[in-house]
N, C-alpha and C positions, 0 to 999 in steps of 0.2 A: 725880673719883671715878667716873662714868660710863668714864670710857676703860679706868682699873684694872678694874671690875668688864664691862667686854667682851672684853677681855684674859685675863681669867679665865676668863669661857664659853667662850671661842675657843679658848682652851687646854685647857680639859676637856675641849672636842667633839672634840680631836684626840687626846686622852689616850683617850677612850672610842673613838674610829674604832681608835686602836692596839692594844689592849686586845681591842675586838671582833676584828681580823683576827688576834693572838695566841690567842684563844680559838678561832679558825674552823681556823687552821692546826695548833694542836694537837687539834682536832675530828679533821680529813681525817689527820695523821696518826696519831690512835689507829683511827680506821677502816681505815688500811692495814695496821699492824698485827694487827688483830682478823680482818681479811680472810685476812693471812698465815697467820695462827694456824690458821686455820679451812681454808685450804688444805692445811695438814701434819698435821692434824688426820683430814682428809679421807682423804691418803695412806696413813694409819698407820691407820684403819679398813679399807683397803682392804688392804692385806695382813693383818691380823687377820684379815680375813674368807678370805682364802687358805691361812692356816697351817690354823684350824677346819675349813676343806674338807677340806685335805689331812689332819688328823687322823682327822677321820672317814670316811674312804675307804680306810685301812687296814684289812689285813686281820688277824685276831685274832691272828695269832703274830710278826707285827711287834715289831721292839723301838723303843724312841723314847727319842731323847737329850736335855736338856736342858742348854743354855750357861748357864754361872755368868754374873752380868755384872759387864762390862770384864774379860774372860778371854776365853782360848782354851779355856778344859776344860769337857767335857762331860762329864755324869751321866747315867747309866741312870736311866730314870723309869716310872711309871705312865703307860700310853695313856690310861685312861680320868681319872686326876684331872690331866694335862696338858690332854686334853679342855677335862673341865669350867673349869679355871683359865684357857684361853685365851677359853673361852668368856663366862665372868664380864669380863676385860678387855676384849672386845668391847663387852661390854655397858654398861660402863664409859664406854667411849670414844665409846657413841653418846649416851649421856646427856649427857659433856661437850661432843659437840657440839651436841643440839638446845638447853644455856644457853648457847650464845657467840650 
């Protein structure tokens, strides 16, 4: 009875050591993920914040186009509520990053 029941520990402590490095390995890589994320995240604030420069450094008689998406066509738009609308996704996308 003794030998079954060390045989048993010995095998849950290796069940548990396995168990622990499948939980550590899916740790490290949801942290590479989350990293990634936050990398492209990063990216895509960074130009947000370029398009809003460049919006608002037009001058008043400009026209400004906007891309349908997953298209080639562009729409004649409003400066000012393109503006503002890139400017809310900016703001958006700094939100989503300071929860990651």
């Amino acid at each position: 009875m003794q030998v079954m029941w060390r045989c048993f520990l010995e095998s849950s402590k290796a069940f548990s050591y396995k168990m622990s490095s499948e939980n550590r390995q899916r740790t490290e890589h949801g942290a590479q993920e989350e990293h990634a994320q936050k990398e492209e995240l990063k990216k895509k604030i960074k130009e947000q914040k370029i398009v809003v420069d460049e919006l608002s450094t037009l001058k008043k008689n400009r026209t400004v186009y906007t891309q349908q998406p997953n298209s080639n066509i562009f729409f004649l738009a409003d400066k000012g509520e393109t503006l503002s609308a890139c400017k809310e996704d900016l703001d958006n996308m700094r939100k989503e990053y300071q929860d990651i």
